[in-house]
DSSP file (Angstrom, degrees, kcal/mol; ACC not computed):
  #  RESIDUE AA STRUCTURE BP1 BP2  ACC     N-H-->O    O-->H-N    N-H-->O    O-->H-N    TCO  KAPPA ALPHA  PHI   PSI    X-CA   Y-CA   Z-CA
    1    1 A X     >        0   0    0      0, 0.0     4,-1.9     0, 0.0     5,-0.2   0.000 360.0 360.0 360.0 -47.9    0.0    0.0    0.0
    2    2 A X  H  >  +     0   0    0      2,-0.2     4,-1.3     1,-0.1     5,-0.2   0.830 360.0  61.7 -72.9 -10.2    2.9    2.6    0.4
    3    3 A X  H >> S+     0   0    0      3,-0.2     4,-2.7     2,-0.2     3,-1.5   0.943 110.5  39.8 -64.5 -71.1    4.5    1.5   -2.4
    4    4 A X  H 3> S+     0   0    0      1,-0.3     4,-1.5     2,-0.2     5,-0.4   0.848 113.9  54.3 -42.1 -69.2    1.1    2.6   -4.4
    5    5 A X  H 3< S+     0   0    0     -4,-1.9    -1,-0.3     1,-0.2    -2,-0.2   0.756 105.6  48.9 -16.3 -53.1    0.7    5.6   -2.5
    6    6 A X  H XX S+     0   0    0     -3,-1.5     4,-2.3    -4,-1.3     3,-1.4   0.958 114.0  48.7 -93.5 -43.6    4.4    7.0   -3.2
    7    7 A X  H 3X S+     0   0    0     -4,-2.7     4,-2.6     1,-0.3     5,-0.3   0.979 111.9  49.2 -67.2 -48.7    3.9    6.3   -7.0
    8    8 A X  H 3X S+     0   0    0     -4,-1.5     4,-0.8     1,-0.2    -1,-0.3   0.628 113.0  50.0 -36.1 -10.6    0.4    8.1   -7.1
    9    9 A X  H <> S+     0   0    0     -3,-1.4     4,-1.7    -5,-0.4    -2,-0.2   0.807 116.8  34.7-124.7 -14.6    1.8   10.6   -5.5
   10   10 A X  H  < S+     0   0    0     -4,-2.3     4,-0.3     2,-0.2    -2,-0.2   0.686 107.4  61.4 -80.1  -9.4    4.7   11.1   -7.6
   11   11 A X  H >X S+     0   0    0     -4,-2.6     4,-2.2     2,-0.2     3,-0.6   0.740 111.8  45.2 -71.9 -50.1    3.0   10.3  -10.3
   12   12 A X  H 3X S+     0   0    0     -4,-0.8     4,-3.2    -5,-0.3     5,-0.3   0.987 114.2  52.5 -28.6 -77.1    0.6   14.0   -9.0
   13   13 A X  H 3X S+     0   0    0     -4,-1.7     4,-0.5     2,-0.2    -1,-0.2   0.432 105.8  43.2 -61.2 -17.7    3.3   15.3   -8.6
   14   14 A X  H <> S+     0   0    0     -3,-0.6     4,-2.5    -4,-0.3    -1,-0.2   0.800 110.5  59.0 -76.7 -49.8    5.2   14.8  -12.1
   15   15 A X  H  X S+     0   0    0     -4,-2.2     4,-1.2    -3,-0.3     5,-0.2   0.985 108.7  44.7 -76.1 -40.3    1.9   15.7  -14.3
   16   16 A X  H  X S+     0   0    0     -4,-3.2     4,-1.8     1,-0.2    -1,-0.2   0.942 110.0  56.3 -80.2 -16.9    1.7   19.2  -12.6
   17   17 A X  H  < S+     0   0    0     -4,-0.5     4,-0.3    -5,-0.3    -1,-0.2   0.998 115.5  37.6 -44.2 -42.7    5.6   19.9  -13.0
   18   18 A X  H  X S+     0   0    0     -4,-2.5     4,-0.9     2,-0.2    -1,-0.2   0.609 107.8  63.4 -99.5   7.5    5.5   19.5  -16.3
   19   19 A X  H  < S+     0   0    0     -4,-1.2     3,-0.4     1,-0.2     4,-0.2   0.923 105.6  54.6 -86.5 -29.2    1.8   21.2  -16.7
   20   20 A X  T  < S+     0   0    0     -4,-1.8     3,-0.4    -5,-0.2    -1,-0.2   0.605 101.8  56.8 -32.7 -32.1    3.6   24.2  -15.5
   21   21 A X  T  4 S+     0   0    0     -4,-0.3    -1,-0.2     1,-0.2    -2,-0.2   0.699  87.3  75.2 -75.7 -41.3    6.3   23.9  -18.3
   22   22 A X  S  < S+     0   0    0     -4,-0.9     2,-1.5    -3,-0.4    -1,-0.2   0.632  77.4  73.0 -73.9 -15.8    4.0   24.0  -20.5
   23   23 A X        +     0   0    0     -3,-0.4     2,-0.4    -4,-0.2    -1,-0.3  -0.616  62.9 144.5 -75.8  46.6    3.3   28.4  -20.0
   24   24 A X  S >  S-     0   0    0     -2,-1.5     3,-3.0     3,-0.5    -3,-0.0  -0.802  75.2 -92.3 -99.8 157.9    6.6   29.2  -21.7
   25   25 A X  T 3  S+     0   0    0     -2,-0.4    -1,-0.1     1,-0.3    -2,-0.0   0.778 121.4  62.1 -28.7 -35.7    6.3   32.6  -23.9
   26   26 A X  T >  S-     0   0    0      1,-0.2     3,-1.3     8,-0.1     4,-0.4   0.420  86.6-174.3 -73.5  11.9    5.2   30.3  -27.5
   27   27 A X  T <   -     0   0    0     -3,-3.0    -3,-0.5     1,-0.2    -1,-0.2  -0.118  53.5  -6.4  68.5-131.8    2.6   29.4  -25.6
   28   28 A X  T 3  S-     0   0    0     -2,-0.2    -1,-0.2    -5,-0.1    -5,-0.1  -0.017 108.6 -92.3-115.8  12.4    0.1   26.7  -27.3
   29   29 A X  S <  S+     0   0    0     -3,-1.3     2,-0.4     1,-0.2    -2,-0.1   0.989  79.0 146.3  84.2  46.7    2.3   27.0  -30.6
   30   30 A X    >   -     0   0    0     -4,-0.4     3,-2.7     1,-0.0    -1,-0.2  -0.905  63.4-115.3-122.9 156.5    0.2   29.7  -32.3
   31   31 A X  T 3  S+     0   0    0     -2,-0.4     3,-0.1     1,-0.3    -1,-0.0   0.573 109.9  56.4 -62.6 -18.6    2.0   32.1  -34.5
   32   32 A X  T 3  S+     0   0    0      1,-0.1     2,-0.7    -6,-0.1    -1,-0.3   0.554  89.6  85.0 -56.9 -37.4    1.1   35.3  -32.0
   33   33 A X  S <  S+     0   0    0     -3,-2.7     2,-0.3    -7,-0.2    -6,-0.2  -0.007  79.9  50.8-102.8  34.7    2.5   33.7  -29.2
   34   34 A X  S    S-     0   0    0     -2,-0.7     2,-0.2    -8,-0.2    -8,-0.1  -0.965  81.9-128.6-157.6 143.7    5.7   34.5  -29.4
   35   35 A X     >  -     0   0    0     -2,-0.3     4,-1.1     1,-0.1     5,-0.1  -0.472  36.7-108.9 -86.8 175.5    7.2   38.7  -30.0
   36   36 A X  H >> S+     0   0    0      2,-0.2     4,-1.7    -2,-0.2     3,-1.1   0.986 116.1  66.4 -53.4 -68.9    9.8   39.1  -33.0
   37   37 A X  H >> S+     0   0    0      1,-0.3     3,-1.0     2,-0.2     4,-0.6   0.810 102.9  40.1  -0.5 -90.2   12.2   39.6  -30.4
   38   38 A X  H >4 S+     0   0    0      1,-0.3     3,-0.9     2,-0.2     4,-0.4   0.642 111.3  46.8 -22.2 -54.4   12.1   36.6  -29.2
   39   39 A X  H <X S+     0   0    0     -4,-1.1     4,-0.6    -3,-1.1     3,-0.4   0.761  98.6  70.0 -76.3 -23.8   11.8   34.6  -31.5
   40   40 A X  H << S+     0   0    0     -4,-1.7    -2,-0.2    -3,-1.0    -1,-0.2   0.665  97.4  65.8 -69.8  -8.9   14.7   36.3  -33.3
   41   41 A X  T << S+     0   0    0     -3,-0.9    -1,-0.3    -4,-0.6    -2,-0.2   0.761 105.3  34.7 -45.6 -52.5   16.7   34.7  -30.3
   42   42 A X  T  4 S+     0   0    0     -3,-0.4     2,-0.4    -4,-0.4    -2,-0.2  -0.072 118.2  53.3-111.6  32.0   16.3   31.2  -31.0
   43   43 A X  S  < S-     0   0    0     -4,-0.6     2,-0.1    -3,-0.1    -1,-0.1  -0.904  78.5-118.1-164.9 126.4   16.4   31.4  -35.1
   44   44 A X        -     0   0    0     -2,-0.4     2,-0.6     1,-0.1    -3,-0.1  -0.506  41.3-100.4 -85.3 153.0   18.9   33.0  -37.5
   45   45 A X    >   -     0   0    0      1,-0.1     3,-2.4    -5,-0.1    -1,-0.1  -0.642  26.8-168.7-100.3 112.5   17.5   35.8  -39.7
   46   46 A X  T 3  S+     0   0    0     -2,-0.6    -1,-0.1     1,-0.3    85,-0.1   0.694  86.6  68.1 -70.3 -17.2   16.7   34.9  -42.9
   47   47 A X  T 3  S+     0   0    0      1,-0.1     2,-1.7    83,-0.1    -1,-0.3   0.268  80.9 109.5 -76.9   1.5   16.3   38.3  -44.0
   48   48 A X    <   +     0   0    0     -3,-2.4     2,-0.5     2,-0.1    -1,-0.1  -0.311  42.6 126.4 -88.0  80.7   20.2   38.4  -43.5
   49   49 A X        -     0   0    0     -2,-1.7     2,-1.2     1,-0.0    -2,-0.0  -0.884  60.2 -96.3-137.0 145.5   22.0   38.6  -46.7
   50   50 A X        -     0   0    0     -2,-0.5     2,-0.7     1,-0.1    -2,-0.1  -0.387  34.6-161.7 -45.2  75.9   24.7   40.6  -48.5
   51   51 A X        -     0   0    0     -2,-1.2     2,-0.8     1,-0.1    -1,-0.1  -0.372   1.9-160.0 -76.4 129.5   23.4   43.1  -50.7
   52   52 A X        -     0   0    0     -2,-0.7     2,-0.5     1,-0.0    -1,-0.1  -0.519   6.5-171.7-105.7 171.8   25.4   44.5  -53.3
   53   53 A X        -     0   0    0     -2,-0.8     2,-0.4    68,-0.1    68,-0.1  -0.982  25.6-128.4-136.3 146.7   24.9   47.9  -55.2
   54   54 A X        -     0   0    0     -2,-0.5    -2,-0.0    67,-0.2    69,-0.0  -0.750  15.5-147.9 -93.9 118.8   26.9   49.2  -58.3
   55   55 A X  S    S+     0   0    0     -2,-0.4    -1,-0.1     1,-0.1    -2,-0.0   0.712  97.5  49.5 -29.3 -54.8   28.1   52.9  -57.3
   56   56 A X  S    S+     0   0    0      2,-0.0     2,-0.2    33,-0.0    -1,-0.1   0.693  79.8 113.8 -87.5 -22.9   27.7   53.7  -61.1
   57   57 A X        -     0   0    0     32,-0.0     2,-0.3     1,-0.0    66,-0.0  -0.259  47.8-160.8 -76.5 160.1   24.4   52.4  -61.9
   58   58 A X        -     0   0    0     -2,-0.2    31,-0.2    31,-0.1    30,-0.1  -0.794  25.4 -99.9-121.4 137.8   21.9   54.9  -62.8
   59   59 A X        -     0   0    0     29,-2.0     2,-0.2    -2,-0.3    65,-0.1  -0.354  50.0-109.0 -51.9 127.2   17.5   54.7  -62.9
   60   60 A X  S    S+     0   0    0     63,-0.5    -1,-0.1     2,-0.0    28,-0.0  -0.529  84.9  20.5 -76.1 162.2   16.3   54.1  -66.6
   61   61 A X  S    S-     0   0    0     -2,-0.2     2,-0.2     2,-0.0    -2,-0.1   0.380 106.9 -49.9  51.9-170.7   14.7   57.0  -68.2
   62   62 A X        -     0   0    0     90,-0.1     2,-0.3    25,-0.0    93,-0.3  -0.657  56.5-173.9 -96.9 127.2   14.9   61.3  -67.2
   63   63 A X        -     0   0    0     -2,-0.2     2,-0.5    92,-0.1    25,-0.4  -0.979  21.6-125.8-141.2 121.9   14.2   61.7  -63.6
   64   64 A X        -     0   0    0     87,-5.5    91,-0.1    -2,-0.3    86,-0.1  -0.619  30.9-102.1 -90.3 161.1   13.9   65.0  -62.3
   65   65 A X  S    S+     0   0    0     -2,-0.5    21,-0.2    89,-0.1    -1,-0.1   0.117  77.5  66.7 -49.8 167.9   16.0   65.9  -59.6
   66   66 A X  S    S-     0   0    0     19,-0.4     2,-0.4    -3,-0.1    85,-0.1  -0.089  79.0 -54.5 129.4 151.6   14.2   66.0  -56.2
   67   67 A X        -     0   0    0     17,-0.2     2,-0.3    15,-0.0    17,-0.2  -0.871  48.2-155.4-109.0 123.8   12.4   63.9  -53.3
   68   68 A X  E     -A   83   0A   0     15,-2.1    15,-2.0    -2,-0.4     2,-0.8  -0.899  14.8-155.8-116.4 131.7    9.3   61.5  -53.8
   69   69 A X  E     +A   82   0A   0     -2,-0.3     2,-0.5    13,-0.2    13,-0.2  -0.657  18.1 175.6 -98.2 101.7    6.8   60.2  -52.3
   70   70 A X  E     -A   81   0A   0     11,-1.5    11,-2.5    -2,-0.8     2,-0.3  -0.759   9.9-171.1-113.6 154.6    5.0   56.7  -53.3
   71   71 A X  E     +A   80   0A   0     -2,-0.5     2,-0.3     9,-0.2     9,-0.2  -0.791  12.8 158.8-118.3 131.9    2.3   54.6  -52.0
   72   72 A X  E     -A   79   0A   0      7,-1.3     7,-2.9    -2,-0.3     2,-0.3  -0.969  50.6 -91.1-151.3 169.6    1.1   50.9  -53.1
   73   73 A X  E     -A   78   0A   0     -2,-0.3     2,-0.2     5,-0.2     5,-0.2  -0.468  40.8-175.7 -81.4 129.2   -0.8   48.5  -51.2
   74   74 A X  E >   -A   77   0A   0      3,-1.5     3,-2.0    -2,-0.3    62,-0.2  -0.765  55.0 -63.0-144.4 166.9    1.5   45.6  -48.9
   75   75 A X  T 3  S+     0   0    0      1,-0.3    25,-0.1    -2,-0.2     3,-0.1   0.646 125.6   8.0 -58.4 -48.8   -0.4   42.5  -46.8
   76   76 A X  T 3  S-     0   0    0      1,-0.1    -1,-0.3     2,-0.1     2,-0.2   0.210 127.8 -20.4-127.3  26.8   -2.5   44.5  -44.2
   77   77 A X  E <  S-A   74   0A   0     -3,-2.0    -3,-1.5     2,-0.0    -1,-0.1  -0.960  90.8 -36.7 161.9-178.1   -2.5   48.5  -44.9
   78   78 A X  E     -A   73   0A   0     -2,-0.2    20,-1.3    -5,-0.2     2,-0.5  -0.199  38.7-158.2 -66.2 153.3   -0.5   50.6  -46.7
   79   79 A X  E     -AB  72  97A   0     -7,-2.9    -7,-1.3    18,-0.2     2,-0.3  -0.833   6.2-164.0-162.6 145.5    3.3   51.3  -47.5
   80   80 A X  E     -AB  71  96A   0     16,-0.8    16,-2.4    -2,-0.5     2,-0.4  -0.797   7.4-160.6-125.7 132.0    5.1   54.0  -48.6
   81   81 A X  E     -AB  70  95A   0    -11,-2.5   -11,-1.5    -2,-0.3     2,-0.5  -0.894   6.1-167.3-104.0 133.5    8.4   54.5  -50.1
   82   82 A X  E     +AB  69  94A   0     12,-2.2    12,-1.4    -2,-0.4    11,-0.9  -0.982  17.6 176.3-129.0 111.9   10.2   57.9  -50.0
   83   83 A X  E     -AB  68  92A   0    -15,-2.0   -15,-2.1    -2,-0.5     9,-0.2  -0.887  24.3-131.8-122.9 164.7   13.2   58.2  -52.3
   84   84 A X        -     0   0    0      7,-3.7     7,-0.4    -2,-0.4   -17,-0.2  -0.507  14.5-156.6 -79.0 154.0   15.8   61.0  -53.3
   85   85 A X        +     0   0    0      5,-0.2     2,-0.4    -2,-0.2   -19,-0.4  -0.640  21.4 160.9-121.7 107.1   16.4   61.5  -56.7
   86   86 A X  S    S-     0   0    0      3,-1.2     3,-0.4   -21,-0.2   -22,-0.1  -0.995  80.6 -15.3-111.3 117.4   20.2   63.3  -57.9
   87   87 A X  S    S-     0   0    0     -2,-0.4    -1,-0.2     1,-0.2     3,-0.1   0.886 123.7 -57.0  45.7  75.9   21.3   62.9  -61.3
   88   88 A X  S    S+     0   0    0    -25,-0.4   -29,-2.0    -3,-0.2     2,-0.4   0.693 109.7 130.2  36.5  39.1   19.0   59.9  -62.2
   89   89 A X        -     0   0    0     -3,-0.4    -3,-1.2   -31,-0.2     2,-0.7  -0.968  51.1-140.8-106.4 120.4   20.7   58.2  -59.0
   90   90 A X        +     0   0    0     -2,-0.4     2,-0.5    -5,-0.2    -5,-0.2  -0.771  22.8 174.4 -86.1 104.4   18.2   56.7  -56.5
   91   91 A X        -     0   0    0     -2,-0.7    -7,-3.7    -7,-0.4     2,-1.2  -0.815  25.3-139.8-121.5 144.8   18.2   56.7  -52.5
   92   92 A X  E     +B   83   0A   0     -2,-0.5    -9,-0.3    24,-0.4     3,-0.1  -0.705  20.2 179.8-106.4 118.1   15.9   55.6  -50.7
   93   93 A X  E     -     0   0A   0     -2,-1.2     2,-0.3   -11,-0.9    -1,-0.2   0.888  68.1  -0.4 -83.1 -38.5   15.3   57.8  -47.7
   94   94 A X  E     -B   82   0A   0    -12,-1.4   -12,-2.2    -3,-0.1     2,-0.4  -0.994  43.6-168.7-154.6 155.5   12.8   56.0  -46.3
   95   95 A X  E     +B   81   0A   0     -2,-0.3     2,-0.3   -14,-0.2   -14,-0.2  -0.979  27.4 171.1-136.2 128.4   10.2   52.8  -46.4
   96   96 A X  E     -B   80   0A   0    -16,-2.4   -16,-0.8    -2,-0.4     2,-0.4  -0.855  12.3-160.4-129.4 161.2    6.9   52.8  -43.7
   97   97 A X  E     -B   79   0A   0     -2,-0.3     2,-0.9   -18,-0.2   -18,-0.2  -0.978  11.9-140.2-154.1 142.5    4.0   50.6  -43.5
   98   98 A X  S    S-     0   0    0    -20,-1.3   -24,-0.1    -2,-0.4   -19,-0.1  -0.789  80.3  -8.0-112.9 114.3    0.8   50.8  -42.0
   99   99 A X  S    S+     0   0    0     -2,-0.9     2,-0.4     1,-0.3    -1,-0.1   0.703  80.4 149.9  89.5  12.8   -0.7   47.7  -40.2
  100  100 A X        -     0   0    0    -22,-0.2    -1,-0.3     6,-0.1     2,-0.3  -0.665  48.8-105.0 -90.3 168.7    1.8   44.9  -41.2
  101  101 A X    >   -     0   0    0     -2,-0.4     3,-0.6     1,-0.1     6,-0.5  -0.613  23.2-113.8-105.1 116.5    2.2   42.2  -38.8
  102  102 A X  T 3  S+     0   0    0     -2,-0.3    -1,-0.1     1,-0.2     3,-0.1  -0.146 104.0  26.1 -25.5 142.2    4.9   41.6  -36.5
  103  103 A X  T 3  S+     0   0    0      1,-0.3    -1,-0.2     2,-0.0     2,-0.2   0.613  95.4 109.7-110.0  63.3    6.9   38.3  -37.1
  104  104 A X  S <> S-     0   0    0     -3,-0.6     4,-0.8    28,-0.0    -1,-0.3  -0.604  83.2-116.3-105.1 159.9    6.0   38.3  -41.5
  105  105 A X  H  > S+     0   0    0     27,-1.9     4,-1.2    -2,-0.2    28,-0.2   0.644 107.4  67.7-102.1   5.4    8.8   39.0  -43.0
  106  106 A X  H  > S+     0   0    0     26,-0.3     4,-2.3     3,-0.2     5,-0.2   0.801  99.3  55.0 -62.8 -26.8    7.6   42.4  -44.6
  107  107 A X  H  > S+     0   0    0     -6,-0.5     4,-2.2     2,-0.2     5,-0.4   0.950 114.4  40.5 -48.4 -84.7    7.4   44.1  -41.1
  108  108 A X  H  < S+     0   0    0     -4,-0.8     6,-0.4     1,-0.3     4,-0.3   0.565 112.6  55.8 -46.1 -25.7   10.8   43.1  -40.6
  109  109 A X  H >X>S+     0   0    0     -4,-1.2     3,-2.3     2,-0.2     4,-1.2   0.981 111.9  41.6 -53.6 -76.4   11.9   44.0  -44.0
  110  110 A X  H ><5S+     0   0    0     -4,-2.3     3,-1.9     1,-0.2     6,-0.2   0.908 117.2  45.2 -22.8 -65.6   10.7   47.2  -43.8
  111  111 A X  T 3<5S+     0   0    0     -4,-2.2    -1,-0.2     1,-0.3    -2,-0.2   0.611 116.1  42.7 -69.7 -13.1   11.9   48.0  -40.3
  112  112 A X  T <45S-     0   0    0     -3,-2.3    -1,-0.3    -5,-0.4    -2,-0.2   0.645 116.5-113.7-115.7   8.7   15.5   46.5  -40.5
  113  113 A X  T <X5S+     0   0    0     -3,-1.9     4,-2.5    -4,-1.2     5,-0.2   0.306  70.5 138.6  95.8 -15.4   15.9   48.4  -44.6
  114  114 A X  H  ><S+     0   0    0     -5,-0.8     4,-3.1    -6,-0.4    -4,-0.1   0.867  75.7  41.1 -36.9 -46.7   16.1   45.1  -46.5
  115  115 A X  H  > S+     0   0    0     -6,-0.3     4,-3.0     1,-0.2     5,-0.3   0.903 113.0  54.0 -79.0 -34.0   13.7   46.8  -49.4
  116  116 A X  H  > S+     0   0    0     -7,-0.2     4,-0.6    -6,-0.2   -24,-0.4   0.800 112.3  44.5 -89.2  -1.7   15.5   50.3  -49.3
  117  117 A X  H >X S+     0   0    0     -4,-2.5     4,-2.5     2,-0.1     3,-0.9   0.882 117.9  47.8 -83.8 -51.8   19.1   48.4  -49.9
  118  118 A X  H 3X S+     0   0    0     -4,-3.1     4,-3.5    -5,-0.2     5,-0.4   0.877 111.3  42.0 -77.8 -20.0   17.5   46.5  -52.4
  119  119 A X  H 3<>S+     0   0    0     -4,-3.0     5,-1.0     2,-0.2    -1,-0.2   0.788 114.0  55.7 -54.8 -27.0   15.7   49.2  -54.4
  120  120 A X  H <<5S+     0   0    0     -3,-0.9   -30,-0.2    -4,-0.6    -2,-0.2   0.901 110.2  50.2 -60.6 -38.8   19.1   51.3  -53.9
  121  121 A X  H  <5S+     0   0    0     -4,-2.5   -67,-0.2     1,-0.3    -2,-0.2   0.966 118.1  37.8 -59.3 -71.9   21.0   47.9  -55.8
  122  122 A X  T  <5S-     0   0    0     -4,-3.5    -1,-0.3    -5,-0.3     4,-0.2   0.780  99.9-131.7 -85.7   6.3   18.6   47.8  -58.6
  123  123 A X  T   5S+     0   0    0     -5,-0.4   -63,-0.5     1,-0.1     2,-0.2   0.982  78.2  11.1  79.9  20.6   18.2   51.3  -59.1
  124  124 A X  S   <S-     0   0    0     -5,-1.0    -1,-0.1    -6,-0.2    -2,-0.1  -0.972 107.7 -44.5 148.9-171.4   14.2   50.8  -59.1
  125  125 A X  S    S+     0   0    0     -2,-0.2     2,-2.3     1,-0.1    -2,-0.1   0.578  94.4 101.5 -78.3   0.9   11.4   48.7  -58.6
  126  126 A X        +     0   0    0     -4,-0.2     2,-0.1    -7,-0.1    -1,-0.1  -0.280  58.3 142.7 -76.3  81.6   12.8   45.6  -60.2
  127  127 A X        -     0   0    0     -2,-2.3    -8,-0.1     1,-0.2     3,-0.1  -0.523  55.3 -84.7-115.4 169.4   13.8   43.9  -56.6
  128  128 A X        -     0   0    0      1,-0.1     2,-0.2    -2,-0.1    -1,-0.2  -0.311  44.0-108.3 -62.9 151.3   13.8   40.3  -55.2
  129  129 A X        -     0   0    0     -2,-0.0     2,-0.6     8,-0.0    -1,-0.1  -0.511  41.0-125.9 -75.5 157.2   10.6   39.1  -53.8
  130  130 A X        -     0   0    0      4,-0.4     3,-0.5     3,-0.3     7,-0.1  -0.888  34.9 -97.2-106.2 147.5   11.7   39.1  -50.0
  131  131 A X  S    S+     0   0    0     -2,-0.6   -84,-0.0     1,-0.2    -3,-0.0  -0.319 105.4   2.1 -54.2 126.0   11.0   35.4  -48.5
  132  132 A X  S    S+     0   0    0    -28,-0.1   -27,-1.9   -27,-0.1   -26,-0.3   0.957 119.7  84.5  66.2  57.9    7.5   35.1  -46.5
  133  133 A X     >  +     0   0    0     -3,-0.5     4,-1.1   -28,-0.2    -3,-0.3   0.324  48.5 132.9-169.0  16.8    6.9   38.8  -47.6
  134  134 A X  H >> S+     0   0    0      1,-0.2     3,-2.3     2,-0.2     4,-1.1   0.792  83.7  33.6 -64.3 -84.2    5.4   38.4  -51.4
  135  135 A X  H 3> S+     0   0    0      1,-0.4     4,-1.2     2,-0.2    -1,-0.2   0.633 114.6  55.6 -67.1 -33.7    2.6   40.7  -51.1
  136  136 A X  H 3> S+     0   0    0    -62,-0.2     4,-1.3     2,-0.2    -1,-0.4   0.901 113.6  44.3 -69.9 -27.0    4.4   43.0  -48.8
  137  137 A X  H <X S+     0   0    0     -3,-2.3     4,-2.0    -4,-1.1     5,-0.4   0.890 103.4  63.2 -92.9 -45.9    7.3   43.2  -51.8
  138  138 A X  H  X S+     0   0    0     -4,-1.1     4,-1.3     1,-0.3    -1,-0.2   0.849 107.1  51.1 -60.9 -19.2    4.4   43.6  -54.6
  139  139 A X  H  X S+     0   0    0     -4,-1.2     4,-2.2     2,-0.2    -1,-0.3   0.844 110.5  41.4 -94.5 -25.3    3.7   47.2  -52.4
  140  140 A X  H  X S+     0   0    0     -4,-1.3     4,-2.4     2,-0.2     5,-0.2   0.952 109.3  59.8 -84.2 -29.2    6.6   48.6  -52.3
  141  141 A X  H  X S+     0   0    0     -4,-2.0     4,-2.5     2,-0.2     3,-0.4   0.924 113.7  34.0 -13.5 -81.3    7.2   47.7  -55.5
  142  142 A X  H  X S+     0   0    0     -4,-1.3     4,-1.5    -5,-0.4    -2,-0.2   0.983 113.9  66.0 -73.1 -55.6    4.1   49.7  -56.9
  143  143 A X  H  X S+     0   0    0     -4,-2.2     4,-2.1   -64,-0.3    -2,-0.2   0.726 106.4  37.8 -29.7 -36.9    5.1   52.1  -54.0
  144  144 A X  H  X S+     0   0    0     -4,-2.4     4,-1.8    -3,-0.4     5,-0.2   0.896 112.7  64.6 -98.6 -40.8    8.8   53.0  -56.0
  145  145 A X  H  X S+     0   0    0     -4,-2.5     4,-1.4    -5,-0.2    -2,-0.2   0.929 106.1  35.0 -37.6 -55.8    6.8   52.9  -59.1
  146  146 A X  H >< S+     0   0    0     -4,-1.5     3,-3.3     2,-0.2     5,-0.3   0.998 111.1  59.0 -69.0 -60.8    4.7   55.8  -58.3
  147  147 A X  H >X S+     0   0    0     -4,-2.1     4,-2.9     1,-0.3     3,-2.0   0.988 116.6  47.5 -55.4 -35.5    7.7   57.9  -56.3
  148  148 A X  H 3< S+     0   0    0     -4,-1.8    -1,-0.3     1,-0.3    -2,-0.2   0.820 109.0  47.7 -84.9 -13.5    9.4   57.3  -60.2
  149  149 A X  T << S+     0   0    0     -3,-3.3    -1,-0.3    -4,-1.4    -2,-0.2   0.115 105.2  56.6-128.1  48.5    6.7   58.3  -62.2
  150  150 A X  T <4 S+     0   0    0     -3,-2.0    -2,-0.2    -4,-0.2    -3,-0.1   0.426 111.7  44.3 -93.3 -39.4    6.2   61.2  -60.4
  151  151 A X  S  < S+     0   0    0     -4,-2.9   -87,-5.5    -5,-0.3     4,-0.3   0.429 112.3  53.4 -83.3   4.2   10.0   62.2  -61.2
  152  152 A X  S >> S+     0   0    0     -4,-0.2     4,-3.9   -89,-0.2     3,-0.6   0.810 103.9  48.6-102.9 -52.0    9.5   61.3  -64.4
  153  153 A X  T 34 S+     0   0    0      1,-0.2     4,-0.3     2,-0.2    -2,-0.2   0.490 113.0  59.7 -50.8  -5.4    6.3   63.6  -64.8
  154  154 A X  T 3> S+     0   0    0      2,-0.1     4,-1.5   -92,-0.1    -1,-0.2   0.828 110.7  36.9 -94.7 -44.6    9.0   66.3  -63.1
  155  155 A X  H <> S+     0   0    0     -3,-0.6     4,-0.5    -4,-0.3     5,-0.2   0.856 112.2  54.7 -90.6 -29.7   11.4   65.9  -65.8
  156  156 A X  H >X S+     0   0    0     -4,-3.9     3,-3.1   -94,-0.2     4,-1.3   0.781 117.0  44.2 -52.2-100.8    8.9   65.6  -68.7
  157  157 A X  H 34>S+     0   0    0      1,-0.4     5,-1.2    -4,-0.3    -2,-0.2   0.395 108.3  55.0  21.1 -63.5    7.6   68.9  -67.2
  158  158 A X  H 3<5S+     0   0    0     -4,-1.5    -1,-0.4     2,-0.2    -2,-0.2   0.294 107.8  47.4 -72.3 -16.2   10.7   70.2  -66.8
  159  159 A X  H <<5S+     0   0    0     -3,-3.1    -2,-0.2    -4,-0.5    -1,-0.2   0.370 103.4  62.4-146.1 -34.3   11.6   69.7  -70.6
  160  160 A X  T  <5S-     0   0    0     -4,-1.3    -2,-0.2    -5,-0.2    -3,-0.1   0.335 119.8-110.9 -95.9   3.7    8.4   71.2  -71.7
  161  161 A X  T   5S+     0   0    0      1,-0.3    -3,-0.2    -3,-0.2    -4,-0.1   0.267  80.3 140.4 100.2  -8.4    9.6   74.5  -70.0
  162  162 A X      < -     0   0    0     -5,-1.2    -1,-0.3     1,-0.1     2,-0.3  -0.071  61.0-110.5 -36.7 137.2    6.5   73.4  -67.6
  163  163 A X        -     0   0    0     -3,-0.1     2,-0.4     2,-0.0    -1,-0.1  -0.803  30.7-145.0 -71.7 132.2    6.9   74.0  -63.4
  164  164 A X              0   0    0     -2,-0.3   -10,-0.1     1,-0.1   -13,-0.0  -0.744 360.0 360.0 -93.4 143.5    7.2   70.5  -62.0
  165  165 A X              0   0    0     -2,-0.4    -1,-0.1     0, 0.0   -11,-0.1   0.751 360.0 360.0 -94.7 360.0    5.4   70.3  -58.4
């Protein structure tokens, strides 16, 4: 009888240790349960890679001089790309998004620059998709389109003896 006793009662005592365990920061495994932070702890960041950019290359067609802003549409809200333009040279000052979702990889794209080195590389919209981030890439995308054919409507303008705004 104490033999039974002391295994019931270690037996108690083993299922609540480990029901305790079970309350770590992931949670129940659901994709929420866990911050970017965190997770960015236990998992190397795929969004870590070399980009390179040619010094010399130049934006196709006549770009007037001058700082743009464009908007296209990215996985939950908007996002907006702000680039420079100096002698049909592109930099991209800044890329924002409204209402994507913490640990997708367009949040983190955005936030850590991935899209404004690679729109600096190609010199336009023609960029990599970024990995778990296709919809988020297809707005900035259409985002750098419109800042460029705004600067394009600047130098047409400009050529036609026109004021560009």
């Amino acid at each position: 009888m104490k033999k039974t006793t002391a295994v019931a009662c270690g037996a108690a005592a083993l299922t609540l240790g480990l029901t305790g365990c079970s309350a770590g920061f992931e949670g129940t495994g659901s994709k929420d349960a866990a911050s970017a932070e965190q997770l960015a702890m236990r998992l190397d960041d795929p969004w870590d890679r070399e980009i390179a950019a040619d010094a010399q290359k130049r934006a196709e067609g006549e770009l007037r001089d001058g700082v743009y802003t464009g908007t296209g549409k990215g996985m939950e809200g908007l996002v907006t790309v702000t680039l420079l333009v100096q002698d049909n040279r592109i930099s991209c000052l800044e890329t924002t998004q409204e209402g994507e979702s913490q640990s997708r990889g367009g949040y983190e794209a955005v936030r850590d620059g991935t899209f404004a080195a690679l729109i600096e590389a190609a010199q336009g919209s023609d960029i990599d998709a970024v990995s778990g981030a296709t919809i988020t890439t297809a707005g900035i995308k259409q985002a750098v389109d419109d800042a460029l054919a705004q600067a394009e409507a600047g130098a047409a303008a400009a050529g036609q003896g026109g004021e560009a705004r």
